[in-house]
MOPAC internal coordinates of N, CA, C and O (Angstrom, degrees):
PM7 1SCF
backbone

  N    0.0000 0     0.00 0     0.00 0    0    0    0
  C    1.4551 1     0.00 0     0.00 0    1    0    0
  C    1.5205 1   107.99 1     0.00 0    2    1    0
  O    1.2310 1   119.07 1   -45.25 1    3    2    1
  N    1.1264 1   119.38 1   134.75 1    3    2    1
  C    1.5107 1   137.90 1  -172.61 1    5    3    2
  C    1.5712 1    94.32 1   -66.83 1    6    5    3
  O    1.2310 1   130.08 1   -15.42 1    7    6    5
  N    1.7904 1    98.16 1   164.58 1    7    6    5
  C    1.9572 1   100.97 1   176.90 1    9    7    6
  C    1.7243 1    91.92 1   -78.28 1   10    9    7
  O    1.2310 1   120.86 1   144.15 1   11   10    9
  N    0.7575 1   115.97 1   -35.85 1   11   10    9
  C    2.0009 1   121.25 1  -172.16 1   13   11   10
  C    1.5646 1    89.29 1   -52.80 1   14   13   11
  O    1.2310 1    97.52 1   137.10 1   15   14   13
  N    1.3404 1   157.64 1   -42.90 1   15   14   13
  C    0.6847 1   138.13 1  -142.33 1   17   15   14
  C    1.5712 1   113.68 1  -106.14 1   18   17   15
  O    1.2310 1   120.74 1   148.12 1   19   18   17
  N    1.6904 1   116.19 1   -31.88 1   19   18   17
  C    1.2547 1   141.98 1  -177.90 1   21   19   18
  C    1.7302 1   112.98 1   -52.17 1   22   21   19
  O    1.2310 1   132.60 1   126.74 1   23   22   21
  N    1.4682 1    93.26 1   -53.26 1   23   22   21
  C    1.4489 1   118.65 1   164.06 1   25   23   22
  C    1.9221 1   128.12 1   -32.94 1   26   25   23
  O    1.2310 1   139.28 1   128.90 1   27   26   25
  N    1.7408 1    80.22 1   -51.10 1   27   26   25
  C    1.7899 1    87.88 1  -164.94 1   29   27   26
  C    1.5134 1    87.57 1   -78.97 1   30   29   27
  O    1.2310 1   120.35 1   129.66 1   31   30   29
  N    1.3328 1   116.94 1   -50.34 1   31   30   29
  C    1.4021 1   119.90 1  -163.41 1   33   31   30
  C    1.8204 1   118.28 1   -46.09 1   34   33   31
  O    1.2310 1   129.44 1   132.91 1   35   34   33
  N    1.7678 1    99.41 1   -47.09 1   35   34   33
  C    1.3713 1   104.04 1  -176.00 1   37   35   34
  C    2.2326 1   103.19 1   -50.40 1   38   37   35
  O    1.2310 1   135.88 1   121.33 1   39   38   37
  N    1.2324 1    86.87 1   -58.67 1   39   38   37
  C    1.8146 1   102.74 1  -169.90 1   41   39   38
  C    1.6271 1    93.77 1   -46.28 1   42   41   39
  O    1.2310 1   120.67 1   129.12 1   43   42   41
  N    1.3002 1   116.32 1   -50.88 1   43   42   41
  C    1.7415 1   113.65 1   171.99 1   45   43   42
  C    1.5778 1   111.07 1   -17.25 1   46   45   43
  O    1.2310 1   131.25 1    98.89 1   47   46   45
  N    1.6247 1    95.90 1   -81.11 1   47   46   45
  C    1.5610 1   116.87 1   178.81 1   49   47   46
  C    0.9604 1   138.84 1   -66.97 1   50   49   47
  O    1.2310 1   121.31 1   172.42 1   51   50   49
  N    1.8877 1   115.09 1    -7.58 1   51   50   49
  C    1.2651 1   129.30 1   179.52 1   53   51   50
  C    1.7147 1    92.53 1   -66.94 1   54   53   51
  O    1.2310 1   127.55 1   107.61 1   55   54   53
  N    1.8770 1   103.08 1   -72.39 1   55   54   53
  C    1.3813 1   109.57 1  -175.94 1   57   55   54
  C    1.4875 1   121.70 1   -43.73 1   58   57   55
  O    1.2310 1   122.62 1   152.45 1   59   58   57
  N    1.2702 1   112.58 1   -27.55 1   59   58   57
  C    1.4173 1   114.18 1  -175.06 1   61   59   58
  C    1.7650 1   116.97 1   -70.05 1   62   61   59
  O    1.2310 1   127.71 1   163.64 1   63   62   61
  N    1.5345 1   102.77 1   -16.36 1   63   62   61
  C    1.1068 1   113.81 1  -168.63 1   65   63   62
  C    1.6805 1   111.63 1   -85.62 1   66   65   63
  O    1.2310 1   135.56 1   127.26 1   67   66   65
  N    1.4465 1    87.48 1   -52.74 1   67   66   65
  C    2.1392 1   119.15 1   170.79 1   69   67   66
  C    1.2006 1    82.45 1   -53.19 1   70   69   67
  O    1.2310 1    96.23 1   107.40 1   71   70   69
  N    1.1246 1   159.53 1   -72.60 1   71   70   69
  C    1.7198 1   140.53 1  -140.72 1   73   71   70
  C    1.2409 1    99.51 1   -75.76 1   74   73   71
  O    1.2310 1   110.93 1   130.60 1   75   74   73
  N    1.4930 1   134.67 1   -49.40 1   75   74   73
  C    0.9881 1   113.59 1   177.81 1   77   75   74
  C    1.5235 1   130.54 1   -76.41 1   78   77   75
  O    1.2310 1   119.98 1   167.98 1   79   78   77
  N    1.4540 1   117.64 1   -12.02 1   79   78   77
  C    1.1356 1   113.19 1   170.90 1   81   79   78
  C    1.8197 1   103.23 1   -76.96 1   82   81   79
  O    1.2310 1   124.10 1   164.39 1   83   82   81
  N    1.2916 1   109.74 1   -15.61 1   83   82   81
  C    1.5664 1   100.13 1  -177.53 1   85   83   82
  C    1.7052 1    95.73 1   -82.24 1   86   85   83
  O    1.2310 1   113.59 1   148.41 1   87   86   85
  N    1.2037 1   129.74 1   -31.59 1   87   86   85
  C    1.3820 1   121.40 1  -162.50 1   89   87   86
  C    1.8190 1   112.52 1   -60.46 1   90   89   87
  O    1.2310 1   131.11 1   140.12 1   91   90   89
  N    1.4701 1    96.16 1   -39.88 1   91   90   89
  C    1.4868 1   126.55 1  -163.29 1   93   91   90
  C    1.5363 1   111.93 1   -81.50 1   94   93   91
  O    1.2310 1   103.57 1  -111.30 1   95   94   93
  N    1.2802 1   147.83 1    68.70 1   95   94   93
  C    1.6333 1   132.39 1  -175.40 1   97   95   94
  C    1.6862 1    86.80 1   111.54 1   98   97   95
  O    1.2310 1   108.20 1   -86.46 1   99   98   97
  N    0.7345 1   139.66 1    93.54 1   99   98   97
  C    1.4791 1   143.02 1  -175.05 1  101   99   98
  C    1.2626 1   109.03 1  -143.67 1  102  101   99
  O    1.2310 1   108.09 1   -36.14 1  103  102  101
  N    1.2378 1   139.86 1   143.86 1  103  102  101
  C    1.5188 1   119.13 1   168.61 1  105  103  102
  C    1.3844 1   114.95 1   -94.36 1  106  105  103
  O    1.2310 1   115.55 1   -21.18 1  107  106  105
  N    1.0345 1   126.05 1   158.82 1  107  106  105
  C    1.5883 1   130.68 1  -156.91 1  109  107  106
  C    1.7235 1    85.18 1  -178.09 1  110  109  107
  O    1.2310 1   135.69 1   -32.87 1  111  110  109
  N    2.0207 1    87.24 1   147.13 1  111  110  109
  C    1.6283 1   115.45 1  -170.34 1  113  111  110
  C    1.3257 1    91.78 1  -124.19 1  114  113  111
  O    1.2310 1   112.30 1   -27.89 1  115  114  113
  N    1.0062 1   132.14 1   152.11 1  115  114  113
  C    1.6517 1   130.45 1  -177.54 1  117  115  114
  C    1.5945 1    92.02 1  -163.15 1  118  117  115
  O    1.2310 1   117.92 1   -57.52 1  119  118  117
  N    1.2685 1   121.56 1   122.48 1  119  118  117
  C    1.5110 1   136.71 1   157.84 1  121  119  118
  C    1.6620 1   103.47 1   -81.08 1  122  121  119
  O    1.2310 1   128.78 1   -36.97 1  123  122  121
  N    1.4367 1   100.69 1   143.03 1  123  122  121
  C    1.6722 1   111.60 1   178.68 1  125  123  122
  C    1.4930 1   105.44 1   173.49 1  126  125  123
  O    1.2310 1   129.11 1     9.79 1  127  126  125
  N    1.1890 1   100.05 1  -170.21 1  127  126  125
  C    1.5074 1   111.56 1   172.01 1  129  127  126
  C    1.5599 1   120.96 1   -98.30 1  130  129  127
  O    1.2310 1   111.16 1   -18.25 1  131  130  129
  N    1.2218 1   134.24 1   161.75 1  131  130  129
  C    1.3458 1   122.27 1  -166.25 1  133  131  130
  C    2.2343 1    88.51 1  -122.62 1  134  133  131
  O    1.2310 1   125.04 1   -69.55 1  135  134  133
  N    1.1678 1   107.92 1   110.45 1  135  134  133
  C    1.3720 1   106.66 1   169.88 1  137  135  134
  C    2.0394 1   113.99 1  -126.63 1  138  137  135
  O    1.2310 1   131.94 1    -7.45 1  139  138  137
  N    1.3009 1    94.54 1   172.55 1  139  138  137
  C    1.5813 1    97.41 1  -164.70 1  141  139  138
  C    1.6322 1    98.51 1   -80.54 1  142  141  139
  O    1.2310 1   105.16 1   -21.62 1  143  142  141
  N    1.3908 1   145.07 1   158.38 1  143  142  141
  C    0.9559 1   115.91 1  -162.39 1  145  143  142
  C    1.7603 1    97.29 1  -104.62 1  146  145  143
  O    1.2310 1   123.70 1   171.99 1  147  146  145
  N    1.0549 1   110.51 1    -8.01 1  147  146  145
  C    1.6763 1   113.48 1   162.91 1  149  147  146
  C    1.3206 1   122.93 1   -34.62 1  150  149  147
  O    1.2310 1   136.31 1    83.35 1  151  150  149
  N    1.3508 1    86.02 1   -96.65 1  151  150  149
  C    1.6965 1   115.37 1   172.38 1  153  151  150
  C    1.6366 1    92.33 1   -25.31 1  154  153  151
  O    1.2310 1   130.42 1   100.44 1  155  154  153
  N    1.3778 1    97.51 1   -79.56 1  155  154  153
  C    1.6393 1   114.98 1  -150.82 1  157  155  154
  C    1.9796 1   107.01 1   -46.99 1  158  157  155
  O    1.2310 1   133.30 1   135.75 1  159  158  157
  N    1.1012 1    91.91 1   -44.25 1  159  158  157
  C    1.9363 1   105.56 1  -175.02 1  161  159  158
  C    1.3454 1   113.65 1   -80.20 1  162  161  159
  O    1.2310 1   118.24 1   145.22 1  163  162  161
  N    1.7002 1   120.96 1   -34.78 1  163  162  161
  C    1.7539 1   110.49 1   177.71 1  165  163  162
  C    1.7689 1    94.74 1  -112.88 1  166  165  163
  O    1.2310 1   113.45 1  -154.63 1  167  166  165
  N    1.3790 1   129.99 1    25.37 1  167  166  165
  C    0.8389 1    96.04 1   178.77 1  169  167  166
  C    2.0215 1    99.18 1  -154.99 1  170  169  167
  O    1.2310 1   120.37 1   178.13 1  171  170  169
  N    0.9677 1   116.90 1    -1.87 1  171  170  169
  C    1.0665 1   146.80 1  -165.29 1  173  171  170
  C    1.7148 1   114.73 1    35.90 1  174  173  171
  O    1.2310 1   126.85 1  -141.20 1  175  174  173
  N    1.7090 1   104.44 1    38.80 1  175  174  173
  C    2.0118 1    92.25 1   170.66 1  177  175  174
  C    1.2514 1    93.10 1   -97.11 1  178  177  175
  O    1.2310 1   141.44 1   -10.14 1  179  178  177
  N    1.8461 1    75.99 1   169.86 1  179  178  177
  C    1.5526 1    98.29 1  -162.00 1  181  179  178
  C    1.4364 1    87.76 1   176.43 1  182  181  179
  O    1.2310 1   121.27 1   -35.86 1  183  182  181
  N    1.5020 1   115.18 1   144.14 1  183  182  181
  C    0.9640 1   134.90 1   165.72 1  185  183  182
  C    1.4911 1   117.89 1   118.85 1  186  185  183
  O    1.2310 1   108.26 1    10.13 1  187  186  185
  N    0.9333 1   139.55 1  -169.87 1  187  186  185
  C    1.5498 1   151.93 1   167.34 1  189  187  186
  C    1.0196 1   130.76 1   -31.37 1  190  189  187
  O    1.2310 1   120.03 1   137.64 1  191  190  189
  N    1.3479 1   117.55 1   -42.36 1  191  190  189
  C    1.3755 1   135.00 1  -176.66 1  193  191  190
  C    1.9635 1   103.37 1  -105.38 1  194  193  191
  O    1.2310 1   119.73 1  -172.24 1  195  194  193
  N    1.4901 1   118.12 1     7.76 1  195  194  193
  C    1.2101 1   113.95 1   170.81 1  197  195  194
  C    1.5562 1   106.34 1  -125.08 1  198  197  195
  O    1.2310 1   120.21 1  -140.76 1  199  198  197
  N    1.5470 1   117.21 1    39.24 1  199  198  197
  C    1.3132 1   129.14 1  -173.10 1  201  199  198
  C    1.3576 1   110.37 1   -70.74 1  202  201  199
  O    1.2310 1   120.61 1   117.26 1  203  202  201
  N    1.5429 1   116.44 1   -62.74 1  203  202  201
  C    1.0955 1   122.84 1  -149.23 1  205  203  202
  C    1.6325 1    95.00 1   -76.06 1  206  205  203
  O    1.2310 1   118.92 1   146.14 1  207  206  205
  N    1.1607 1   119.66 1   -33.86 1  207  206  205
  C    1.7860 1   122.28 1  -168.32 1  209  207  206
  C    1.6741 1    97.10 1   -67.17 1  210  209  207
  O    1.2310 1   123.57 1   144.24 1  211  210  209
  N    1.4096 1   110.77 1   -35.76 1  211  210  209
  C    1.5380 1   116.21 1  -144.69 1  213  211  210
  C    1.9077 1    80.47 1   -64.03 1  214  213  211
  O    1.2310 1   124.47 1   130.50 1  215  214  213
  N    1.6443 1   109.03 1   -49.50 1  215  214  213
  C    1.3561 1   112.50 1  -171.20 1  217  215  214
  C    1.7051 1   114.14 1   -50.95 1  218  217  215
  O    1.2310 1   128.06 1   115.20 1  219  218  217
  N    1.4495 1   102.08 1   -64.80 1  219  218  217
  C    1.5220 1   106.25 1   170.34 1  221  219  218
  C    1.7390 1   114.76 1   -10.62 1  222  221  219
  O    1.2310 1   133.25 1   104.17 1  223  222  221
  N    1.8231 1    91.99 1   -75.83 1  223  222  221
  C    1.8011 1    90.88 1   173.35 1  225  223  222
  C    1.1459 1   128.60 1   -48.53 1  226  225  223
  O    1.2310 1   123.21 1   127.98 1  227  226  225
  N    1.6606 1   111.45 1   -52.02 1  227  226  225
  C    1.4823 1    91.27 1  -170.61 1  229  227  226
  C    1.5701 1   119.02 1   -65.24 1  230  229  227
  O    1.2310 1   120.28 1   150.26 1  231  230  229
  N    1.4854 1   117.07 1   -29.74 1  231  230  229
  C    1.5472 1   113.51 1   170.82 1  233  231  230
  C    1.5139 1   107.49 1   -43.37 1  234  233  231
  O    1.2310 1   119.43 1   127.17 1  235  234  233
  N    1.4495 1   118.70 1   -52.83 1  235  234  233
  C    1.5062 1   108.80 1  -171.59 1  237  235  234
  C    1.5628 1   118.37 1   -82.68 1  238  237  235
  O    1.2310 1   133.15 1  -164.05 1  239  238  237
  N    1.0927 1    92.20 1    15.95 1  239  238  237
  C    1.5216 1    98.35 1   157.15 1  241  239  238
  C    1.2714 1   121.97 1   105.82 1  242  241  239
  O    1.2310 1   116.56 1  -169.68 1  243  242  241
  N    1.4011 1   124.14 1    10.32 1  243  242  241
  C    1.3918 1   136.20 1  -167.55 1  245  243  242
  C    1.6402 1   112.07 1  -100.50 1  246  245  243
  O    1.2310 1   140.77 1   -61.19 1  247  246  245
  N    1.4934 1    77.30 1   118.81 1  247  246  245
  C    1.8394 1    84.26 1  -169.87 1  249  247  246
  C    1.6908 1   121.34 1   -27.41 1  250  249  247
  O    1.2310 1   126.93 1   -45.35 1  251  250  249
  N    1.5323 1   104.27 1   134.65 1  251  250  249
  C    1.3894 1    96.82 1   169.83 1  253  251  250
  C    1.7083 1   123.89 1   -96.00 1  254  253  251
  O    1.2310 1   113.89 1   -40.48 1  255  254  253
  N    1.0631 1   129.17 1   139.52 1  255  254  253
  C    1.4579 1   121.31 1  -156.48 1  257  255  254
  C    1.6335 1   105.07 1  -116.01 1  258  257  255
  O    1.2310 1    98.99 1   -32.21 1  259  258  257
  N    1.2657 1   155.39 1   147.79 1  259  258  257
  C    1.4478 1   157.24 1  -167.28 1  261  259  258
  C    1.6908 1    90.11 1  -111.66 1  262  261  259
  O    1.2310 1    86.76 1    -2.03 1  263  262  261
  N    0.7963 1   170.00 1   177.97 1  263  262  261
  C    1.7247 1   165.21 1     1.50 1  265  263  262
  C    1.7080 1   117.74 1     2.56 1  266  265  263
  O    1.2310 1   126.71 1   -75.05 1  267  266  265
  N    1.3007 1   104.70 1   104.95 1  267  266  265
  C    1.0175 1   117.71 1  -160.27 1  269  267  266
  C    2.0770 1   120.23 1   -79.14 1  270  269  267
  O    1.2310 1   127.54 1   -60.49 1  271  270  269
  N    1.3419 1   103.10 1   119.51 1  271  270  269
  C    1.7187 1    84.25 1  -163.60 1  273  271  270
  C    1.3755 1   111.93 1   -48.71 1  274  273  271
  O    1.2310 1   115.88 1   138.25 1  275  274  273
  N    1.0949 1   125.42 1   -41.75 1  275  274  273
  C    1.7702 1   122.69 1  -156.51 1  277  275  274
  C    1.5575 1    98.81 1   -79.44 1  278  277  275
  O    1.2310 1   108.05 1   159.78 1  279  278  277
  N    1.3364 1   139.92 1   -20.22 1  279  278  277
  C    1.2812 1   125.48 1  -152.01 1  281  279  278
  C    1.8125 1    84.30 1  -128.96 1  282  281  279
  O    1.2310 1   127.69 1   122.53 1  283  282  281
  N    1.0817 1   102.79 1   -57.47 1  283  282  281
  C    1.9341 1   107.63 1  -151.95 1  285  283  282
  C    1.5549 1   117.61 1   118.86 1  286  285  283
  O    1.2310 1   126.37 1   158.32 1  287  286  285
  N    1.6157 1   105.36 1   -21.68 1  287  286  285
  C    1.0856 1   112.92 1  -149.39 1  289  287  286
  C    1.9158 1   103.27 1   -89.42 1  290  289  287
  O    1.2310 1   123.44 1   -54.67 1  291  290  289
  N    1.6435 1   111.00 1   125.33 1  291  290  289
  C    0.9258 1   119.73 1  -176.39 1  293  291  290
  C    1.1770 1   137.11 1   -85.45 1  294  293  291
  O    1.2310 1   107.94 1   -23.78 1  295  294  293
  N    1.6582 1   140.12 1   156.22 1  295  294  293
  C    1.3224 1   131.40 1  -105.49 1  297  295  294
  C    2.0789 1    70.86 1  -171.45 1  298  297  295
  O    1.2310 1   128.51 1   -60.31 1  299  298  297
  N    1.3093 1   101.22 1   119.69 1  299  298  297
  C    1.4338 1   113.56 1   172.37 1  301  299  298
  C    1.2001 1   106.51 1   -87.03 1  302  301  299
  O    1.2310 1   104.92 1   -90.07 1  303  302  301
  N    1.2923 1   145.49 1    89.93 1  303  302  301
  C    1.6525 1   131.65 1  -166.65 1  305  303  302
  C    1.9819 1   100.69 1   -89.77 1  306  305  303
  O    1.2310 1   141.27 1   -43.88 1  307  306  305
  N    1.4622 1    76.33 1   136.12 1  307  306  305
  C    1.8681 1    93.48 1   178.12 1  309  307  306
  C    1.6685 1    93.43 1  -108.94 1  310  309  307
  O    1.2310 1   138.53 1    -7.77 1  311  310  309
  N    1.5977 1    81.68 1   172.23 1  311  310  309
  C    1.9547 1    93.04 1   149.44 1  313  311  310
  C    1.8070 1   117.98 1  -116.80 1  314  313  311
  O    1.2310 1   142.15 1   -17.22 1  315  314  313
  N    1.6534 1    74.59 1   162.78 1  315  314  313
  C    1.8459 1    85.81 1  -176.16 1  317  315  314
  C    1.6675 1   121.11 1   -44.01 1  318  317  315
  O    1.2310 1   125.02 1   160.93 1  319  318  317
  N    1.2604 1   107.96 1   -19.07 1  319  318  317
  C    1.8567 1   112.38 1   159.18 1  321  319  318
  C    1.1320 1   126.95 1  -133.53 1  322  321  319
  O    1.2310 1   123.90 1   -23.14 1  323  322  321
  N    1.4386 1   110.12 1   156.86 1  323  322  321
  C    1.2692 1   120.25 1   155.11 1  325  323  322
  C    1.1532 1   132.80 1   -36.79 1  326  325  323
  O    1.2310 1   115.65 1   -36.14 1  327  326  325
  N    1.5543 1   125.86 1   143.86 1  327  326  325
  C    1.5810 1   119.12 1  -177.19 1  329  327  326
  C    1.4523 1   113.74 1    41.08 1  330  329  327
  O    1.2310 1   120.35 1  -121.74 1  331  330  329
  N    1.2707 1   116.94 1    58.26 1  331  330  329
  C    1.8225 1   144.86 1  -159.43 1  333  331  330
  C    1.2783 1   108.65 1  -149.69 1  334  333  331
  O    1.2310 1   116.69 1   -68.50 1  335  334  333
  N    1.2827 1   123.89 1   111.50 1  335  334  333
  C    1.7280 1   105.93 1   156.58 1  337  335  334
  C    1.4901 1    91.00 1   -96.29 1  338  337  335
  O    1.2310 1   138.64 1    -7.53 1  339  338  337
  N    1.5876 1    81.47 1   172.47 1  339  338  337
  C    1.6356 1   109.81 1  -179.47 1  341  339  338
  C    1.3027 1   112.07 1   -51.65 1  342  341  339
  O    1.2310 1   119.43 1   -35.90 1  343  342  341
  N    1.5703 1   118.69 1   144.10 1  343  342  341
  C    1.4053 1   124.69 1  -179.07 1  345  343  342
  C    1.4389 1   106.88 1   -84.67 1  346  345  343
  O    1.2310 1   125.74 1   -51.07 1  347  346  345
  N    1.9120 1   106.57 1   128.93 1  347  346  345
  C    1.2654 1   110.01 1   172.85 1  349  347  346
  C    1.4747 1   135.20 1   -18.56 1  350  349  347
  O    1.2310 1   113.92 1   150.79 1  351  350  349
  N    1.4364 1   129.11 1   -29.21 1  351  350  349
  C    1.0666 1   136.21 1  -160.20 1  353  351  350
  C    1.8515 1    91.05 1   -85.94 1  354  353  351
  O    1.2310 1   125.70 1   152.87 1  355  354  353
  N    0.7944 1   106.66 1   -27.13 1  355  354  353
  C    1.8181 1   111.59 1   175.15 1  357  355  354
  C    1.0715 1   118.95 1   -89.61 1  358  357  355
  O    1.2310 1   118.10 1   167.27 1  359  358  357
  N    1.2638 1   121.23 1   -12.73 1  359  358  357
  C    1.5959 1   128.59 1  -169.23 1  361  359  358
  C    1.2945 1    87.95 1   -97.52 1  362  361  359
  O    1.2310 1   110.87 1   118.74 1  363  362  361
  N    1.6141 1   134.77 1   -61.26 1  363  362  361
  C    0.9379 1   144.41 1  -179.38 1  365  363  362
  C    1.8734 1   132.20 1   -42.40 1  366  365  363
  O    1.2310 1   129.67 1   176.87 1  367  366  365
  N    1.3517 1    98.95 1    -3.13 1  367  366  365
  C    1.3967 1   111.14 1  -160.79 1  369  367  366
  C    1.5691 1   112.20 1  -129.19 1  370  369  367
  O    1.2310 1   131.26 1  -179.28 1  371  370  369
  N    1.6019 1    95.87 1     0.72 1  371  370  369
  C    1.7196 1    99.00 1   156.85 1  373  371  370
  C    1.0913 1   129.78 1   -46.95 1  374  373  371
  O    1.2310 1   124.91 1   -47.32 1  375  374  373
  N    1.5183 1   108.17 1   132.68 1  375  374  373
  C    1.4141 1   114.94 1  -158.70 1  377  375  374
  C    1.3414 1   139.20 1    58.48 1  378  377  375
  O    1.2310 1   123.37 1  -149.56 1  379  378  377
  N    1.1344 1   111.14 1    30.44 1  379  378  377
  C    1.0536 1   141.68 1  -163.32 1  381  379  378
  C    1.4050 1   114.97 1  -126.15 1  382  381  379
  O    1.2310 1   104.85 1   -64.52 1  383  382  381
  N    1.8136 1   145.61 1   115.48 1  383  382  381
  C    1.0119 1   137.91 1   122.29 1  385  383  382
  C    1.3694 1   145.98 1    35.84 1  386  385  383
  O    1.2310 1    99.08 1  -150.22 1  387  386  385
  N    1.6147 1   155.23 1    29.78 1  387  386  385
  C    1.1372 1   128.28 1   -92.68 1  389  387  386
  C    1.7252 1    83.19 1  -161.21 1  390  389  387
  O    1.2310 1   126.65 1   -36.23 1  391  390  389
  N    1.5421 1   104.82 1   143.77 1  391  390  389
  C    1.9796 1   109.74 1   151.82 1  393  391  390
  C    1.1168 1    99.03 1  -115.87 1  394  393  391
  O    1.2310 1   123.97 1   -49.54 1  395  394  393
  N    1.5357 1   109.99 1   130.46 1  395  394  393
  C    1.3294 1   121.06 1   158.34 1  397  395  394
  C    1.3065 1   120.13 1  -105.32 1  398  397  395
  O    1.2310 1   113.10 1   -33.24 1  399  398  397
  N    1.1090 1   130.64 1   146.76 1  399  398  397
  C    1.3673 1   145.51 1   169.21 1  401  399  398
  C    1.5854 1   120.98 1   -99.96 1  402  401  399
  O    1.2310 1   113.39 1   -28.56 1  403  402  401
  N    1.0748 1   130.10 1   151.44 1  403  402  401
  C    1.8463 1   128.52 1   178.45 1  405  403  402
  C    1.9052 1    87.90 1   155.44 1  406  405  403
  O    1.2310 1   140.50 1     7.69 1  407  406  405
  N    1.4351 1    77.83 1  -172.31 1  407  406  405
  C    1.4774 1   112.91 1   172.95 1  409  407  406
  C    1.2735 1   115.13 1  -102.29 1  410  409  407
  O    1.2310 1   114.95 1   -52.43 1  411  410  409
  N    1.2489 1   127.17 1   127.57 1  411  410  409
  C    1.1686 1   152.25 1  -157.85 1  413  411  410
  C    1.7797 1   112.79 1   -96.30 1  414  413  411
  O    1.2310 1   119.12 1   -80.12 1  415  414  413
  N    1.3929 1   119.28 1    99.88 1  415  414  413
  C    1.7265 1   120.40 1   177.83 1  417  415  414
  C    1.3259 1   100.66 1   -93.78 1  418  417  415
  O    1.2310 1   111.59 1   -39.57 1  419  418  417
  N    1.5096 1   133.46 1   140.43 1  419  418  417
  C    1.0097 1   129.45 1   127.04 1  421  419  418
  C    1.8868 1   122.14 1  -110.46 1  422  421  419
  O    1.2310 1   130.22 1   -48.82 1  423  422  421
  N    1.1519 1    97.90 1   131.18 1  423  422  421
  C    1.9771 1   125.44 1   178.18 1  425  423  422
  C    1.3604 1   118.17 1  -117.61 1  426  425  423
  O    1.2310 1   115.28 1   -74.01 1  427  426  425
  N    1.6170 1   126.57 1   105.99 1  427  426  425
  C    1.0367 1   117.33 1   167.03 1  429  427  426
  C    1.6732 1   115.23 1    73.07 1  430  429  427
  O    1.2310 1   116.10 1  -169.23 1  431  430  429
  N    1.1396 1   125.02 1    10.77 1  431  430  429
  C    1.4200 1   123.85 1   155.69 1  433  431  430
  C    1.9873 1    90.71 1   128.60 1  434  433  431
  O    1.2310 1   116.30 1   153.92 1  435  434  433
  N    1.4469 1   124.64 1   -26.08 1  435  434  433
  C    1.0548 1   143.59 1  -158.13 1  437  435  434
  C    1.2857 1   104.78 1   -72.27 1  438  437  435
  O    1.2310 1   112.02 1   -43.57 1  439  438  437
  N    1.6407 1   132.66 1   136.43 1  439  438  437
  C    1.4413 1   115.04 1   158.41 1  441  439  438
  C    1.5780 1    95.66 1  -132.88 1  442  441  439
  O    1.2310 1   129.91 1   -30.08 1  443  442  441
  N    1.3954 1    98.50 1   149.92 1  443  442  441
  C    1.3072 1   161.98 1  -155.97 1  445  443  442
  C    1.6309 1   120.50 1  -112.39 1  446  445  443
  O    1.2310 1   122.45 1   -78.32 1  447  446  445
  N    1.4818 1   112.92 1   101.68 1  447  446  445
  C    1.3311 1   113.96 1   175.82 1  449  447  446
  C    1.6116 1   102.98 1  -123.98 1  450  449  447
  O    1.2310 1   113.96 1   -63.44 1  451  450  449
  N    1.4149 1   129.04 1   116.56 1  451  450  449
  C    1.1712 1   131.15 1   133.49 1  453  451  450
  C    1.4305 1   125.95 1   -54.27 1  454  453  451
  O    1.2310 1   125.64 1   -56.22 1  455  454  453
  N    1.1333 1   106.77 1   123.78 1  455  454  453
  C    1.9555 1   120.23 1  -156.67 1  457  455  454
  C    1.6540 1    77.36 1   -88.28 1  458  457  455
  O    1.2310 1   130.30 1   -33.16 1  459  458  457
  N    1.3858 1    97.74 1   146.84 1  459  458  457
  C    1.4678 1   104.17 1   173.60 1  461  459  458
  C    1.7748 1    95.59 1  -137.58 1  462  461  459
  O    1.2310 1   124.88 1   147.56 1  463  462  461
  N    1.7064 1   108.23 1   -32.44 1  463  462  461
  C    1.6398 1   105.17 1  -179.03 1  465  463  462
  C    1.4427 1    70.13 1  -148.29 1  466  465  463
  O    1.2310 1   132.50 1   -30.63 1  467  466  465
  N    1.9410 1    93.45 1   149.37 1  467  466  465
  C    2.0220 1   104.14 1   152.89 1  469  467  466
  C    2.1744 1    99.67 1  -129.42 1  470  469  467
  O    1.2310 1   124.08 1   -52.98 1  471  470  469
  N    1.0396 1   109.78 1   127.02 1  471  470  469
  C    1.6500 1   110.71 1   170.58 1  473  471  470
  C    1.4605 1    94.49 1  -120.23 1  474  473  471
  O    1.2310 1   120.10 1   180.00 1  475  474  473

C-alpha cells in the first residue's frame, strides 16, 4: 500500500471512531413528560390525576421514563451515579412537563438519558 493511501485510511478510522464516541454519552435536551414506567407501559396512565401514584413508584424504585413530545419516543432516565436513585427533583416532577438535559445511551434499541439538570 502506497504512503498516499495510509494517510486517507488512518482519517477514515479516526472519524469513524469520533462518531461513535459522539453517538454514545452525548449530551442531548429532550422536552417531555416524566412518567413511571409501570403505570405508564402495562397500563397506560398518565397525566394529572396519576401524579401522586406515578411518585409512589418512582420512590419505590420503578424506573422513571421521559416520553418525548415531538417523537413519543422514550428516554430511560438514570442518575449521574451508580448505586444512585434519581434525585428528588425528578421524582418530584411526575407527570409533569419537563427539559431534561444529560448524556444520552443507546443499548439494544433502548435510549438512555442520564439527568444531569430537569426545568
Amino acid at each position: 500500500m502506497g504512503k498516499f493511501m495510509v494517510i486517507p485510511l488512518a482519517l477514515i478510522f479516526a472519524a469513524g471512531f469520533l462518531g461513535i464516541a459522539l453517538a454514545d454519552g452525548a449530551e442531548k435536551t429532550v422536552s417531555g413528560v416524566i412518567e413511571d414506567s409501570y403505570c405508564y407501559g402495562t397500563m397506560g396512565a398518565h397525566g394529572a390525576s396519576h401524579k401522586s401514584c406515578a411518585i409512589k413508584c418512582l420512590k419505590a424504585g420503578i424506573p422513571a421514563s421521559l416520553v418525548q413530545n415531538k417523537t413519543g419516543a422514550i428516554y430511560v432516565l438514570l442518575p449521574k451515579n451508580n448505586e444512585q436513585p434519581l434525585p428528588d427533583d425528578v421524582i418530584n416532577r411526575a407527570e409533569d412537563q419537563v427539559t431534561v438535559t444529560g448524556k444520552e445511551y443507546t443499548k439494544g434499541g433502548v435510549k438512555f438519558l442520564v439527568v444531569e439538570s430537569v426545568k
